[in-house]
Every structure is written in structure tokens, then in C-alpha cells.
Phi, psi and omega in degrees: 000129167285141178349305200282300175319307187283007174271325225275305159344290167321288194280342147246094196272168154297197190230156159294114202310338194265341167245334182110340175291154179292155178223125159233052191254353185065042183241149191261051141273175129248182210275354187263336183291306183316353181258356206250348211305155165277053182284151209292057161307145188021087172243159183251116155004319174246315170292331189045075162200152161239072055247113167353092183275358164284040164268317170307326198211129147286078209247144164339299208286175184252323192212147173202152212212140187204137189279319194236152154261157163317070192174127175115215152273006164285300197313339167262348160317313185287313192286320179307303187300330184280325205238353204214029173024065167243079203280327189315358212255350187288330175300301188307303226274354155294295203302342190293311179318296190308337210268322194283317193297305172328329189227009164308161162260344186244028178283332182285005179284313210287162188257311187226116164291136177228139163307147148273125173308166138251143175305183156327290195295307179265022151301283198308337185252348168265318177121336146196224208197081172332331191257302155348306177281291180311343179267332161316294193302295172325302164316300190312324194289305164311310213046025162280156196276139188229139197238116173281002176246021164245323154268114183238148193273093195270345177267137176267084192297186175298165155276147194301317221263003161251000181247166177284169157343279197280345154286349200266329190275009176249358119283012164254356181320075204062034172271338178239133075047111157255137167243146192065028191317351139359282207282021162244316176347134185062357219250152153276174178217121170277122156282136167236133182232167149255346171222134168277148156250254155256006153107024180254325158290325193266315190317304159268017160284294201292328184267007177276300179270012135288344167261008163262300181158003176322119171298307190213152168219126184238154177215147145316099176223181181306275148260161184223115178308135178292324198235102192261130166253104157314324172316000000 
């Protein structure tokens, strides 16, 4: 390591994305968290839940896949990149994405990665748009090519996460826009999220774009909730 970076390492170190603490191992952990992460074990392949919900729900999409569940130091990993412009965390908490992607059945499929939108307005008061970044990182990582103009969120909806099932997918109901459908036409599409819940955003992502020509749409995220209420 050079002399200065390891000084600099010292005097500033990084923090562990998952707890906050300084690390000075150059990893973006620390070694007690890595033993604790909550990772997305037996999620079912087309639902990305454990316990499997496609007896329950039908969704657009063909598939969806995620490294963690929601709880713990992922969950604060997530929240810290979303809510507290903690952008460096996006770097990590992407390679992470390419390793799960890696072992996807349908990765050699995808054509393109596209981000899930944010509306204008609640880009412009956060400042930038977190699944943008994971979705950079997951390309740069991949060399699959990822296109941020083409799905656009055109409504500044309600938040998903005070609403139910069936309120989250009828406030999502004709909110998002493809622009350039070129570039989906025929394509598979990886959708990148940072949290799955129930599954009404990538839904209506996804039939948003099969209905621009999109061949298939599979998706991806950070995390995934353990518990779903569907009601």
C-alpha cells in the first residue's frame, strides 16, 4: 500500500458500511459484522422470498434475486446510503450485487441493467437517486451496459412503505414512462433496486417495460424482506 494512502487510512479510516465503525483492514467491514450479515438464503428463485410467495401473487417479472435480507447491518447499510448520503456505500453494497448476479441462472441472459426511478422532485430533495448508483456499480462490475433515461417515474407518488399491498400497486398505477424503447425492444432487463418488499415496484417496472417490447424482465436487489403482507 502506498506510504501516504496508508496514512491517510489511519487518520481518516474508512467505516464499516454495516455498523459505522472505523476499519482499518481496507475492506469495507469489519470482521465481526461479516459473520453476523443476514444473507438472503432460500429465497425462491421467481418470488425472491423465503417463504415463497408465487402461490400468492403473479408478478410481470420472471425473476428476482437479492444478497441480503432486510435486518440488521444490511438494513442499516441500506438505510445509511439512502437516507444519510452515505454514497461511498454504494461501491460495496454494488460488488456485492455482481457476486449474487454471478450465480443468478439468468444472468447470461440480461441485455441491459436499468435502475428503478425516483420521481424529479424526490431526486431533487435527496440529491440523487441510490438504485442509480447500484445499478452504475453492478455495470461497471458486469460490463453489462446500464441505461438511466429510459425508465422514468413520471408521478411523484405517495411513500410505498406507509401503504399496503393493494394500495402500494394502485399508487403505482401508471407512474412510470419508457423513453427511448429502442433500447429495450427485444432485450432482457435486469431491473436494480435497493429493497424488494412486495414486489409492486418491480411489477410495475416491469410490465411498464414488456409493454414497450421488453423480451423479459428479471430483478435484482441489495435486500429483500423476510415477511411479506400481501393483504
Amino acid at each position: 500500500m502506498n506510504p501516504f494512502k496508508k496514512l491517510l487510512d489511519l487518520i481518516f479510516p474508512k467505516r464499516c458500511i454495516f455498523c459505522n465503525t472505523p476499519v482499518y483492514s481496507g475492506q469495507p467491514y469489519c470482521e465481526q459484522c461479516i459473520s453476523l450479515i443476514p444473507f438472503a438464503g432460500g429465497i425462491c428463485p421467481v418470488c425472491g422470498k423465503n417463504p415463497c410467495i408465487c402461490g400468492r401473487k403473479q408478478f410481470a417479472f420472471s425473476g428476482v434475486s437479492a444478497v441480503f435480507f432486510y435486518e440488521l447491518g444490511a438494513e442499516n447499510a441500506i438505510r445509511q446510503l439512502k437516507f444519510h448520503e452515505r454514497v461511498s456505500y454504494a461501491a460495496p453494497l454494488a460488488n456485492y450485487l455482481y457476486y449474487r448476479l454471478l450465480q443468478c441462472d439468468f444472468y447470461p441472459e440480461v441485455d441491459v441493467i436499468i435502475p428503478v426511478p425516483m420521481s424529479k422532485k424526490a431526486e431533487h430533495e435527496r440529491g440523487y437517486n441510490q438504485s442509480v448508483l447500484l445499478a452504475k456499480g453492478l455495470a461497471k462490475k458486469s460490463g453489462i451496459p446500464v441505461c438511466t433515461e429510459v425508465l422514468i417515474k413520471m408521478k411523484d407518488t405517495k411513500k410505498q412503505h406507509d401503504l399496503g399491498q393493494r394500495e402500494r400497486q394502485e399508487n403505482l398505477k401508471g407512474a412510470f414512462q419508457v423513453f427511448h424503447p429502442h433500447l429495450v425492444a427485444g432485450k432482457t432487463v435486469l431491473l436494480c433496486d435497493d429493497v424488494y418488499t412486495t414486489g409492486a415496484t418491480f411489477d410495475e417496472c416491469a410490465r411498464t417495460l414488456l409493454a414497450y417490447g421488453a423480451a423479459k424482465v428479471f430483478c435484482i436487489a441489495v435486500a429483500t424482506t423476510r415477511k411479506t403482507n400481501l393483504s
